[in-house]
N, C-alpha and C positions, 0 to 999 in steps of 0.2 A: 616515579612510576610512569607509565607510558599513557599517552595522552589518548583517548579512544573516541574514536568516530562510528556510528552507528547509522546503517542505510536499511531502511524498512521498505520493502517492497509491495508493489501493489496485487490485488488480489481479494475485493470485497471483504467480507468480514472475515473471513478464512486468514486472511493477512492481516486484518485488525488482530484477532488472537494471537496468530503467529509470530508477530512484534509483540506484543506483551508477554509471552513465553518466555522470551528471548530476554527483556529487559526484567523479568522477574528474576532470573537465574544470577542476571549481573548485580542486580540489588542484594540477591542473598549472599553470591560471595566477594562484596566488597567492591567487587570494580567499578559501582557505580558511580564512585566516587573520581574515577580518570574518565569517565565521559565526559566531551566537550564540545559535543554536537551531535543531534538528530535529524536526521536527512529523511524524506519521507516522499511516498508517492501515493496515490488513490487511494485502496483502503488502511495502508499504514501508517497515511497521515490524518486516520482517525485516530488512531492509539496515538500520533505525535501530537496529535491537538489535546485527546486527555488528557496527555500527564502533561504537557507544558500549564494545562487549565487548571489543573489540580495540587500538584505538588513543583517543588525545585527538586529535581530526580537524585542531583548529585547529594542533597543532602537527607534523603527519605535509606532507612536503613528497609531491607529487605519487608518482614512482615507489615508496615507502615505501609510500603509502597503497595503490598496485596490490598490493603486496605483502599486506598486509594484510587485502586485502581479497578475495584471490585462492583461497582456499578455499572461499569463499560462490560464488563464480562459479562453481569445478569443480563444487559440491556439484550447483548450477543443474542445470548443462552433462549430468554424468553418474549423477549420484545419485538427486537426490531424495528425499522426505520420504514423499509420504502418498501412497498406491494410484497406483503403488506406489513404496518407497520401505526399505529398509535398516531402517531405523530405528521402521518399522510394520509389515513383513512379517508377522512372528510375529500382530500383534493383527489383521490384514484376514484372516489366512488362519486363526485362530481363530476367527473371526466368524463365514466362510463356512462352516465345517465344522461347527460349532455349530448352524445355519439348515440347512446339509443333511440331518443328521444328525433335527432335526425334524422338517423334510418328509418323509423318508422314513417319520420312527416313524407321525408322522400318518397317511399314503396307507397302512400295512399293517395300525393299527387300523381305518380305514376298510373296505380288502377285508375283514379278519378278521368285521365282521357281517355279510356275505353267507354266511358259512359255519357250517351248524350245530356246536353244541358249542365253538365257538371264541367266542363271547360275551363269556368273562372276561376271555380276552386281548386280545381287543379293547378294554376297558374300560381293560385295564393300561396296551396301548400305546395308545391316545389319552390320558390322561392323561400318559405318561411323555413325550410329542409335544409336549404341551399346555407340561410344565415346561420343557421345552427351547426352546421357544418362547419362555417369559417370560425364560429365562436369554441369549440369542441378543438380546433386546431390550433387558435390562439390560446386556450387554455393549456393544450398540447404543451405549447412550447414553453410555461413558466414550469416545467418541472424543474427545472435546477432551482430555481429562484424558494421552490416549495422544499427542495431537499434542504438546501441552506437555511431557512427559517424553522425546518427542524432539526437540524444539528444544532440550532444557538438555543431551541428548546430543551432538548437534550440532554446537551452538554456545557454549553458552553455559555451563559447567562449568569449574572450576579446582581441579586436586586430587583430584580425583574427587569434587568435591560440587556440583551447581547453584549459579550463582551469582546473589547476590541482587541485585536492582533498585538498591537504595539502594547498592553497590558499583561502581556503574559510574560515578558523578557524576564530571564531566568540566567542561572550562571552556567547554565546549557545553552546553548543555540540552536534552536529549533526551525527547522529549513522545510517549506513547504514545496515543494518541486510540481508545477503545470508546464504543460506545453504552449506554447505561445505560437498561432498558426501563421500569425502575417509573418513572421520570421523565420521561423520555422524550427526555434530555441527552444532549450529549456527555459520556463521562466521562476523566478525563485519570490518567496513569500518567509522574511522573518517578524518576529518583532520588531528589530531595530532596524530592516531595511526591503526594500525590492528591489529587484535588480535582475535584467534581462542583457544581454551582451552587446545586442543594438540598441538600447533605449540607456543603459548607464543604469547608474544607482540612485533610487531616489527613496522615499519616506512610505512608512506606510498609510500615514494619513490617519482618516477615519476608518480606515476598513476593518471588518470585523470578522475575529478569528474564524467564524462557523465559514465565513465566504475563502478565505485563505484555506479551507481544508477543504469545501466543495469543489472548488475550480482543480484542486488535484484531484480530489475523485469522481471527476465529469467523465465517465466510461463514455467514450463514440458510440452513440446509437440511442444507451439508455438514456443519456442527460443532454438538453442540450449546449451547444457552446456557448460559455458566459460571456457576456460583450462586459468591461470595466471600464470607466473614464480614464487616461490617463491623468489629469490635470491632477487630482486632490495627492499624487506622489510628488509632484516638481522633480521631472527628469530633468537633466541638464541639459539644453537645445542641442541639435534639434530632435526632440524623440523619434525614432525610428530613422532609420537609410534615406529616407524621403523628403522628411523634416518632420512637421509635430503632427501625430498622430491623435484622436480624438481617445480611442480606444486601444487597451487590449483584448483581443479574440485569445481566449484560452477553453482546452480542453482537458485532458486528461494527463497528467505527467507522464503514464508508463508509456504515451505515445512515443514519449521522447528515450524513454530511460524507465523501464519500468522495475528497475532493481533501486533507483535509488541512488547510486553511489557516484553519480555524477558531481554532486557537489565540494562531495569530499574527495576525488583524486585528481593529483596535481593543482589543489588550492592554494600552496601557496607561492607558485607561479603564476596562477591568476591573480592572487590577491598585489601584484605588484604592478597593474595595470591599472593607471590613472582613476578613470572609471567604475572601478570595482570596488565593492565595498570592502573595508579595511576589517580584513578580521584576525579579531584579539586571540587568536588559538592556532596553533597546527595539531597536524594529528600522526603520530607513530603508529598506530596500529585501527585498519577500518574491519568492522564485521558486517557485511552485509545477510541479512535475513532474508531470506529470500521465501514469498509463499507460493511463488507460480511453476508447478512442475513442468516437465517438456510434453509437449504432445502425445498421446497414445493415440494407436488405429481406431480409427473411426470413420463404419462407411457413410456413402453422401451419396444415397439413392433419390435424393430430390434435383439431383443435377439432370436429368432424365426429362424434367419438367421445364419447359421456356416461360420467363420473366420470374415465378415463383424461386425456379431453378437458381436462378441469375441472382436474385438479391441474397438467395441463401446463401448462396457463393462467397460473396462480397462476405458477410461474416466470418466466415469460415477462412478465409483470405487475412483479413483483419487478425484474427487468430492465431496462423499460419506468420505471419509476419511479427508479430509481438512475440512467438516462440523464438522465431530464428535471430530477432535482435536481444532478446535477454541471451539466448544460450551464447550470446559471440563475446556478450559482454562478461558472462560468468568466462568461457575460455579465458579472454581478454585480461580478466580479473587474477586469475590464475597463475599465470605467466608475467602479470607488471609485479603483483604482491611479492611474489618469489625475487624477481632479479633487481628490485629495488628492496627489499629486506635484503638479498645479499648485498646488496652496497650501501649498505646502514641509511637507506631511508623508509618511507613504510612498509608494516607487513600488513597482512590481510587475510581473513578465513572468512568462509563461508557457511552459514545455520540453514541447507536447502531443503526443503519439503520433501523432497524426493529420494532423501537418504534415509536408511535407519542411523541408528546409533552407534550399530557396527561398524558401518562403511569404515569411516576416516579410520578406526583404531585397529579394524584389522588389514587396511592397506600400513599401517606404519607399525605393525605387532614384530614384525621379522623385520623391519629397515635396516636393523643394524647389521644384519649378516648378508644383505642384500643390496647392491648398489642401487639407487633409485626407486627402489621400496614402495611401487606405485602412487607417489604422491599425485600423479595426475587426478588419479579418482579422487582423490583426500579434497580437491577444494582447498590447496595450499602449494603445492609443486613438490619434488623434491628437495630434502634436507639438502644446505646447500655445504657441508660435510659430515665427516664421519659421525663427529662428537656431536652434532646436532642431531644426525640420525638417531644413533645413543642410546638421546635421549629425549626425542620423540618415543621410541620402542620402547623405553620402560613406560612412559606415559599413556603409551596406547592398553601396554598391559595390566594396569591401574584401570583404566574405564572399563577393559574386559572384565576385571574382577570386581567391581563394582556391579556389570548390566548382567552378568552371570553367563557364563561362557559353553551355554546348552542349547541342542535343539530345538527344546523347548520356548525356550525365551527368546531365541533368534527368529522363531514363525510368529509368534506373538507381537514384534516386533516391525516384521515382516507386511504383516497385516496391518497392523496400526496405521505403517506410511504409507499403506496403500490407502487404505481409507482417509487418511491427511488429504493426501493428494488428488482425489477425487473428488472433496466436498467443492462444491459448486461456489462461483464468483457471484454472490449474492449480498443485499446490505436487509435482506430478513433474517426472523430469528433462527438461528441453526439449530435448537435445541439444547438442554444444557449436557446431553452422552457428546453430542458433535466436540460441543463446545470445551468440557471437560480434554476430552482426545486432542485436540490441537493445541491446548494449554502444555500436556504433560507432556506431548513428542516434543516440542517446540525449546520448551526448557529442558527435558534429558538430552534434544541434540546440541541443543548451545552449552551445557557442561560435557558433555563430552566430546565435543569437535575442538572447543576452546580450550579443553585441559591439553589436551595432544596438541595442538599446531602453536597455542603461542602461550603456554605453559599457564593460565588462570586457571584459579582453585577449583579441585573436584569437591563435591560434598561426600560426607563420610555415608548420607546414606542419599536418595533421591526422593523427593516427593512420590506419595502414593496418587492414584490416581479418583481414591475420595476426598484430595487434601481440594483437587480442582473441582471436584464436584460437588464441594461444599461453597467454593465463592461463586456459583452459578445464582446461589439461592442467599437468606438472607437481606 
């Protein structure tokens, strides 16, 4: 069977679901058995730290794996992590009180010079304002340090100690994808290695799994950038272009690649560089999940506004730029899968937030009678001949008569991925309807994108939409 590589893309909790959908569907029809690596970036390398934490994926048969996986989903559903979130309360609502607490000392130094004889104390309290200020900023800045301490609360603890990266090694490889800024790389985080393209390949040390899945879900703005010692990896001299470097500066993976599937294409011509870590896999066939839809209009009536204007901007920019490098990479994606599956090396499909179910099956329903058969839309290219168009076409019309080939079911449908694709990039609770909805689109699109483009089993019928609204709870 074919050896499958799996890229989860970033996308707060919405992506945490949206990889779990994906990898449930794989679990139930068997494929999860030729997966041999999980590639992950910000929130889908929260679902990639579950189940590496939890189970060995390739050996958990489908309802095992629900099981397993099914405290990450209530966590979704009714929890959550950061603002707000169980597990941050104490440090958001110290924060605030800290910052109020300032503003207030500050505004009654401020009245206190209007009034004679009160001079001094005005002095005291703008300064005692002033220090509370810098303390409210310094506390500022350990949010990541706070977000990390609660993932290993979470999830990721045994015994009551966090547990470390290098403990989770499994017969999957599990690829945690940051951006590394002095470089300007992807930087990668497994069990059995770290490895940056300037720095070589070194150990993971001590470090511990909840910090390997933080420093990928460091979103720019809300978290800040993690500083990591180099030393406790032993890079091979000298680390970094310069020589040896104290630290890594890492932020967010999707800065760099926010699909994911960097790891996995063209691996194993990387992996024949001195330097790089030796890995025991290749891969025929990669799926990338993708949870981050393309941009819709949206006006930006604060640009009107000077400096408020300007920093809104900047995000909005940030934004703007993270759209246009995923969508170059999904093109990108589209056009290698194809002409290196036609030359017998890998293929590749894509699970996109942004499609119904229909899409892929009814761009390849008529391919047979159709040169080119719109595989462009499909998220695989064009059949690269007749017999393969074929037999895409019967397959496509297989998922049609399964999702039901009506009006009805096509607006239903319709609507679902819009609502997908709008739920907000957040690591709060989404509710367990949200939650529920991104489970079920997520898994109906990965059996029917994957029956059509690289022939894995349809189910004879699909989960209902109480089957996910029942592992929200419990």
């Amino acid at each position: 069977m074919a050896r499958i590589g799996v890229a989860l893309s970033g996308g707060g909790y919405r992506a945490t679901l949206w990889g779990v959908g994906a990898l449930m569907y794989l679990a139930d029809c068997g494929r999860h058995k030729d997966v041999v690596a999980i590639s992950s970036v910000s929130g889908g390398s929260v679902a990639n730290g579950v189940v590496a934490h939890e189970t060995d994926y390739r050996q958990d048969p489908g309802a095992e794996f629900a099981e397993r996986v099914r405290p990450l989903i209530r966590h979704c559903a009714r929890t959550g992590l950061f603002f707000w979130g169980p597990s941050t309360n104490r440090y958001v609502r110290s924060l605030f009180a800290l910052a109020g607490v300032a503003l207030l000392t500050l505004l009654a130094g401020v009245a206190a010079t209007a009034v004679d004889g009160l001079r001094l104390l005005s002095g005291v309290l703008l300064g005692a304002g002033l220090l509370l200020l810098a303390g409210a900023v310094l506390v500022f800045e350990r949010r990541s340090a706070v977000v990390d301490r609660a993932l290993a609360r979470e999830f990721f603890h045994r015994d009551g100690a966090a547990t470390g990266l290098a403990a989770v090694e499994r017969s999957v490889d599990h690829v945690f994808c940051a951006t590394e800024l002095q470089s300007g790389d992807h930087f990668y985080f497994s069990p059995g290695f770290v490895y940056g393209f300037r720095y070589g390949t070194g150990v993971p040390g001590g470090l511990r799994l909840s910090t390997a899945v933080q420093a990928s879900a460091c979103l720019p703005g809300a978290f800040a950038v993690r500083r990591l010692p180099t030393a406790p990896h032993r890079f091979p001299p000298p680390a970094g272009p310069t020589g040896a470097t104290a630290d890594l500066v890492l932020t967010d993976g999707g800065v760099y690649d926010n699909m994911a599937d960097e790891w996995l294409v063209g691996l194993p011509e990387r992996a024949r560089r001195p330097d790089h870590p030796r890995a025991h896999y290749d891969v025929d066939e990669i799926v990338v999940v993708n949870a981050s839809a393309g941009m819709t209009w949206q006006s930006f009536p604060a640009s009107r506004f000077p400096v408020l204007g300007e920093l809104l901007a900047l995000v909005r920019i940030k934004s703007v730029m993270y759209d246009v490098g995923t969508s170059l990479r999904r093109s990108e994606l589209v056009q290698w899968s194809e002409r290196l599956g036609r030359d017998g090396g890998p293929a590749g499909a894509l699970v996109h937030i942004a499609q119904s179910p229909y899409r892929v099956a009814d761009a390849y329903a008529h391919a047979a009678d159709a040169a080119g058969g719109g595989g462009g839309a499909s998220g695989a290219g064009p059949a690269p001949d007749l017999a393969a168009r074929a037999a895409r076409a019967a397959r496509a019309k297989e998922v049609l008569d399964l999702l039901g080939d009506d009006p009805q079911r096509r607006a239903l449908w319709a609507e679902r991925t819009t609502r997908s694709r709008t739920v907000k990039t957040v690591l709060r609770r989404l509710g367990a309807d949200t939650t529920a909805d991104l489970l079920l689109h997520s898994y109906t699109l990965a059996a029917c994108n994957l029956h059509v483009l690289l022939d894995y089993p349809l189910p004879p019928a699909l989960p209902d939409r109480a089957y996910f609204l029942g592992l929200t709870s419990g």
